[in-house]
VEXNUVO-478969 format. One record per residue: residue number from 1; residue in three letters; x, y, z of N, C-alpha, C in turn. Coordinates in steps of 0.05 Angstrom, whole numbers. Each point is the difference from the previous one (the first is absolute). Layout:
<sites>
pos, code, nc1, nc2, nc3, cac1, cac2, cac3, cc1, cc2, cc3
NUM, ALA, X, Y, Z, X, Y, Z, X, Y, Z;
...
</sites>
This chain:
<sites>
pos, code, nc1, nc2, nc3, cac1, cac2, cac3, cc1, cc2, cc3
1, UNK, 16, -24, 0, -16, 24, 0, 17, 25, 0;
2, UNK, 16, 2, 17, 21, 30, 7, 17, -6, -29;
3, UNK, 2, -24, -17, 19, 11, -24, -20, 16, -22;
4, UNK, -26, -14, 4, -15, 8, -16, -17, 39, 1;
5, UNK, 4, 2, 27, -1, 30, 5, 20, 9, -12;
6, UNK, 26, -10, 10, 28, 19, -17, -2, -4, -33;
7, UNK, -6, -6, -10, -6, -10, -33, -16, 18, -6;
8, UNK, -23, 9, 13, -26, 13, 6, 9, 28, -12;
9, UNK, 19, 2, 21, 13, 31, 18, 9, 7, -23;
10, UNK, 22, -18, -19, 19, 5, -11, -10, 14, -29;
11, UNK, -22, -23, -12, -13, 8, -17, -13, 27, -1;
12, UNK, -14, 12, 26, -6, 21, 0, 16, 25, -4;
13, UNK, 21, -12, 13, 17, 29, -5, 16, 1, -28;
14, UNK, 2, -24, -10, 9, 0, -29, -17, 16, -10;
15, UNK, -23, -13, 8, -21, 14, -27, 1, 31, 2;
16, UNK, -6, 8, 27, 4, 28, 13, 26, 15, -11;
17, UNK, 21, -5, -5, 31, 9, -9, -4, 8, -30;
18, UNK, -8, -27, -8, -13, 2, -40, -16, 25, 3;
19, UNK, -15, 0, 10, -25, 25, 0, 19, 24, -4;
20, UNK, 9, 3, 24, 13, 33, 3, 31, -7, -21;
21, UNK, 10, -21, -15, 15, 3, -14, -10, 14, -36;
22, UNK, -27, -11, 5, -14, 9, -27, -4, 31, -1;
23, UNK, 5, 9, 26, -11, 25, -7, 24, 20, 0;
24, UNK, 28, -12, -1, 19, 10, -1, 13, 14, -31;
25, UNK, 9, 19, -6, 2, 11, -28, 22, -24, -14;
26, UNK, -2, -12, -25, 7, -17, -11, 1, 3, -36;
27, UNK, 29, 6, -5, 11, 7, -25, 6, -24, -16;
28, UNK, -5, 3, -24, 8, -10, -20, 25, 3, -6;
29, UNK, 20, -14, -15, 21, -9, 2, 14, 36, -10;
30, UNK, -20, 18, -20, 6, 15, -23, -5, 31, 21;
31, UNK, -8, -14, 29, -7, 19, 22, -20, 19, -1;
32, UNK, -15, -12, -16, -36, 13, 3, -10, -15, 28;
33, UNK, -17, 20, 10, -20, -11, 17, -22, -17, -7;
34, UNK, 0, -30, 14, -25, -6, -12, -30, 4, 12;
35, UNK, -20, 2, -6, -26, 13, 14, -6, -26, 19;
36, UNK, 0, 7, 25, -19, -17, 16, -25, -5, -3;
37, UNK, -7, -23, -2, -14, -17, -15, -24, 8, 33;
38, UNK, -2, 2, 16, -17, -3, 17, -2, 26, 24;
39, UNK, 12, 24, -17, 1, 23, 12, -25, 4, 8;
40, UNK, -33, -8, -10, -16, 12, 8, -8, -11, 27;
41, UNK, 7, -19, 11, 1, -13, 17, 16, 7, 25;
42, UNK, 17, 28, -1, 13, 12, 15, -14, 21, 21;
43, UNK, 9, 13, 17, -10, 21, 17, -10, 20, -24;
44, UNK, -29, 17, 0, -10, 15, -9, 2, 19, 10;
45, UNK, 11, 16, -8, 13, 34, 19, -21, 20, -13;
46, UNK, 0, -2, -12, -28, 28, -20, -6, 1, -28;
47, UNK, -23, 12, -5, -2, 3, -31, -2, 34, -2;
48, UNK, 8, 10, -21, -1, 30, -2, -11, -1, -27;
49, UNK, -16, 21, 4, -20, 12, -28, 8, 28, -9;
50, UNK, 1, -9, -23, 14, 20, -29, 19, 18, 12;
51, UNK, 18, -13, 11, 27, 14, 17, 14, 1, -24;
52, UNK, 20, 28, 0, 19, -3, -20, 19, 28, 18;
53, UNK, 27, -4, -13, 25, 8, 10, 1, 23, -23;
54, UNK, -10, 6, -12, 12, 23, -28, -28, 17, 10;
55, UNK, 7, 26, -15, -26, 15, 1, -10, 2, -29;
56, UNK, 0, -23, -19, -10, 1, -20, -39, -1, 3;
57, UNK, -9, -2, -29, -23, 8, 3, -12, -17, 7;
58, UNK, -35, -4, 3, -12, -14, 11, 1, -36, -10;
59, UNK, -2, -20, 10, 3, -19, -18, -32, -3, -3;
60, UNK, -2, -17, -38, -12, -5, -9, -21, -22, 15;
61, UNK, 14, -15, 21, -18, -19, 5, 11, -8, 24;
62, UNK, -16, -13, 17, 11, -8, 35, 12, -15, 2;
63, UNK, 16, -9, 22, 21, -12, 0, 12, -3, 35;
64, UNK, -1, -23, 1, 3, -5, 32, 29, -20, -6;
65, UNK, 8, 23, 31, 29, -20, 0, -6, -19, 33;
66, UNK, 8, -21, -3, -7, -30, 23, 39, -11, 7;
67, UNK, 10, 17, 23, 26, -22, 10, -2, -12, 23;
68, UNK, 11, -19, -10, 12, -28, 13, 27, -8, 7;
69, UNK, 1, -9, 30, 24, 0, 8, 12, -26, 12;
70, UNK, 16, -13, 0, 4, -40, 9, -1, 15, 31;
71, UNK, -14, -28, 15, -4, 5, 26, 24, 5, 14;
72, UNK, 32, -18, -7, 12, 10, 24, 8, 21, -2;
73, UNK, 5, 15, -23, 13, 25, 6, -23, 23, 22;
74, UNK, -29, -5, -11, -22, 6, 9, 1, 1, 31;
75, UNK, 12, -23, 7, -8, -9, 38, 28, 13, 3;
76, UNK, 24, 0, -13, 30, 18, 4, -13, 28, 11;
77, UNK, -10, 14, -22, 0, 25, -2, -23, 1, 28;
78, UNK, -21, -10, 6, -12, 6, 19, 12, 0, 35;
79, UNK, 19, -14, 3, 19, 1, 19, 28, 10, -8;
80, UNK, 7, 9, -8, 28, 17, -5, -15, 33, -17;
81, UNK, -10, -1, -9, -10, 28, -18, 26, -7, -20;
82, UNK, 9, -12, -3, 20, 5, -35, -5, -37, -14;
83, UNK, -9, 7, -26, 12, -18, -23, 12, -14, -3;
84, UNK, 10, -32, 9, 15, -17, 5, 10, -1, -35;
85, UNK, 28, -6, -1, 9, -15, -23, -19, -16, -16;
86, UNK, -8, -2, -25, -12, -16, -17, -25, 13, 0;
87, UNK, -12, 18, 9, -21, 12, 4, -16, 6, -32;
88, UNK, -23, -24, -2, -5, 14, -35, -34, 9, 8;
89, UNK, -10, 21, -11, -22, 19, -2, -11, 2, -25;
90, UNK, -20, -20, -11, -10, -3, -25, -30, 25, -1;
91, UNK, 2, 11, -26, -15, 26, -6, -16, -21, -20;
92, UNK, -19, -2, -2, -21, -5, -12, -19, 31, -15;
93, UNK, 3, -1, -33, -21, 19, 0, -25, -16, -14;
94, UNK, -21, 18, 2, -20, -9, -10, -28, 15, -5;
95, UNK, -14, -6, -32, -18, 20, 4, -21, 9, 15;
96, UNK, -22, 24, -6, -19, -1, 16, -24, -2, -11;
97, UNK, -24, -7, 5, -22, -2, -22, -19, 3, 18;
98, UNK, -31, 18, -12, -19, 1, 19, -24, -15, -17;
99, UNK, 14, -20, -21, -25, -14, -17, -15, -25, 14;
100, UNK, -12, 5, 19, -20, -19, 15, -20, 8, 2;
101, UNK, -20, -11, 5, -33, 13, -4, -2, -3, 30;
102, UNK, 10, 1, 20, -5, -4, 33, 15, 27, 8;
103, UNK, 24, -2, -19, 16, 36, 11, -16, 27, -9;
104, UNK, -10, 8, 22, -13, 35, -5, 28, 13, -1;
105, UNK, 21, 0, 7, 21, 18, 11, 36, -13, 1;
106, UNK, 16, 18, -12, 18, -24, 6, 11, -12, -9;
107, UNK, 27, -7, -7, 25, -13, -4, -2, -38, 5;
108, UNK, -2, -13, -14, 24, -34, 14, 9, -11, -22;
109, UNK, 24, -4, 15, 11, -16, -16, -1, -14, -25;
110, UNK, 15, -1, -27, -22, -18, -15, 34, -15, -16;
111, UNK, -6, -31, -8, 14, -8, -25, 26, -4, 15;
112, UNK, 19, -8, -23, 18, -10, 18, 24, 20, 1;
113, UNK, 26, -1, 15, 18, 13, 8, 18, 17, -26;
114, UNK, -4, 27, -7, 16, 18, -16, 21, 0, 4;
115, UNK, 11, -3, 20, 23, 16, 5, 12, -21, 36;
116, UNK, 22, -5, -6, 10, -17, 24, 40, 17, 4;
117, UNK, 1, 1, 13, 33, 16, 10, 1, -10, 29;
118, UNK, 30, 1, 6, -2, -8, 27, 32, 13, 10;
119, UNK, -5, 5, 25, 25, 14, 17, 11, -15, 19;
120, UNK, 25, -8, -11, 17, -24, 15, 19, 10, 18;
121, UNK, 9, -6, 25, 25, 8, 15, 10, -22, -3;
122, UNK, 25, 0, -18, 23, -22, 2, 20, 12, 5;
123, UNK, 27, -3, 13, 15, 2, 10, 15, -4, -17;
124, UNK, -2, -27, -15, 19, -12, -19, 0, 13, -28;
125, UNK, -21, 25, -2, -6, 7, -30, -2, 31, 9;
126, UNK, 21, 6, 23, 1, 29, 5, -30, 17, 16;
127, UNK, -9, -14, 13, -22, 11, 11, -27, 4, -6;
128, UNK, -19, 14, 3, -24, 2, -11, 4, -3, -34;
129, UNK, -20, -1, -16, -5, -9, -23, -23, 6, -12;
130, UNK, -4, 6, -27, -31, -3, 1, 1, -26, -38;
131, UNK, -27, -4, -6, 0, -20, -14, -20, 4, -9;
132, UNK, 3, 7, -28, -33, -10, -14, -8, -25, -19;
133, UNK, -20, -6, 9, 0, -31, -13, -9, 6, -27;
134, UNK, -10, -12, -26, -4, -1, -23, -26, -25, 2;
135, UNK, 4, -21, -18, -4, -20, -2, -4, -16, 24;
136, UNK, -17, -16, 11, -12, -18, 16, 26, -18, -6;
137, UNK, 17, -11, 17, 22, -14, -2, 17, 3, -10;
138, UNK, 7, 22, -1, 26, 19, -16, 11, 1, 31;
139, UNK, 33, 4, -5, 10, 24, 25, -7, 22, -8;
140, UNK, 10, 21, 19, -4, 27, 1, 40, 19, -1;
141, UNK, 11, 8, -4, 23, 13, -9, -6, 22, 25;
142, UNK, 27, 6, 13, 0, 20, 16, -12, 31, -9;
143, UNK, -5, 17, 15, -15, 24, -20, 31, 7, 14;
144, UNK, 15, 23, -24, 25, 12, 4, -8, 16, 28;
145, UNK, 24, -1, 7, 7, 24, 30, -3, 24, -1;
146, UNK, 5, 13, -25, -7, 30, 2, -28, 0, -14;
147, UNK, -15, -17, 1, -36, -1, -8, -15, 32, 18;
148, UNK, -22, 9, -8, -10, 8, 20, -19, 2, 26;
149, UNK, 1, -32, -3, -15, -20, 20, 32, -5, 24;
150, UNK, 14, 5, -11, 19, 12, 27, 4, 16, 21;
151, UNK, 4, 18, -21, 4, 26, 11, -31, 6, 12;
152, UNK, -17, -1, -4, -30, 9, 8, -7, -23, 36;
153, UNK, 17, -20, -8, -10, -23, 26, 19, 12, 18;
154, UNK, 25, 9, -5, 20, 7, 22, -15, 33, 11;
155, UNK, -5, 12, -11, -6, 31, 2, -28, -7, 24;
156, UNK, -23, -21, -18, -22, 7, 17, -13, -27, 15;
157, UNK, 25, -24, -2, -25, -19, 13, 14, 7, 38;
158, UNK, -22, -10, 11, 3, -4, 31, 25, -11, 4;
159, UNK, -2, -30, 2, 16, -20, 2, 23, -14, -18;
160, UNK, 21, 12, 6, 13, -23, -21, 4, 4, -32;
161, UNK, -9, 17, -14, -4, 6, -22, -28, -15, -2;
162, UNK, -18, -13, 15, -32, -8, -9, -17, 23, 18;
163, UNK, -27, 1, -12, -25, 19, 0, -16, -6, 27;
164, UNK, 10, -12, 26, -21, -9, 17, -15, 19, 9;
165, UNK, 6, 25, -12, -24, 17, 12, -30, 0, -15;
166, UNK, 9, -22, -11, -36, -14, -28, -6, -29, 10;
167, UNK, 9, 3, 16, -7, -27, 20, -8, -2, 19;
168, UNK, -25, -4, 10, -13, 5, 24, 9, -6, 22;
169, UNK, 8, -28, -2, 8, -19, 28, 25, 7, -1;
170, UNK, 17, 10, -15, 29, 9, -3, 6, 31, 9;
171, UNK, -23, 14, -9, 6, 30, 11, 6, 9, 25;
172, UNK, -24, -6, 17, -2, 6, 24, 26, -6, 16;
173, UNK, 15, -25, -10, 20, -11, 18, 25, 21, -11;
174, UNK, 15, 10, -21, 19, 15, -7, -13, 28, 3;
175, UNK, 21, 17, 11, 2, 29, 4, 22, 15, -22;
176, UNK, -11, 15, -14, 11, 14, -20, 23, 15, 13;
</sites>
């Protein structure tokens, strides 16, 4: 019986290790990021509606952004307040549509994902990162360092070069 608990034990934490290994940033040989396959399945930090960083003109059509973040960096950051190594933050965009005959009012979601990018802290790839994916099983190619998704994350996010002041359960805990 007691080998069969430890067999039990063991399995579980295997399986438990695989888990949080999947959600670790993982390059192709050619050093693209490849998309986590089960990001949506991660901590849900917020969705933001027709947010945009430029003061260009109005957009043509709605557009909600949905990030997602792997739990341990998630349970890191909630007891330390900083970003553990490997830290990846998947940006989901996606449209908005009010074509329902039940909606009087109002924006949801519609169709599948436009737009997927994600902000990696690797250590081994010089630090934060950002990534835009293409193709559904493509990697993603580093976005260059002098991008202006740089310079704009260092100037204005809270934390770390990330935005937790668009994060509910994240805000309250960091002080600007």
């Amino acid at each position: 019986m007691r080998k069969w608990i430890i067999c039990l034990a063991g399995i579980v934490l295997a399986g438990s290790a695989l888990a949080q290994d999947a959600a670790l940033p993982t390059y192709l040989p050619d050093g693209k990021l490849l998309q986590p396959k089960d990001y949506r399945s991660w901590v849900f930090l917020s969705s933001g509606f027709d947010m945009s960083y430029t003061d260009s003109s109005e957009a043509k059509s709605h557009i909600f952004n949905n990030v997602f973040v792997n739990r341990v960096s998630y349970e890191t950051f909630l007891k330390t307040g900083a970003w553990p190594d490997k830290t990846v933050l998947m940006l989901e965009t996606r449209g908005g549509s009010a074509d329902d005959p039940v909606l009087k009012h109002g924006q949801f979601q519609a169709g599948s994902p436009i737009g997927l990018s994600a902000h990696v802290k690797d250590a081994s790839k010089g630090g934060w990162g950002f990534y835009a994916f293409g193709k559904v099983g493509t990697g993603a190619t580093m976005i260059a360092k002098g991008a202006d998704c740089y310079s704009c994350h260092a100037a204005n996010a809270r934390t770390d070069t990330t935005f937790t002041q668009f994060y509910p359960e994240l805000a309250a805990r960091v002080a600007k």
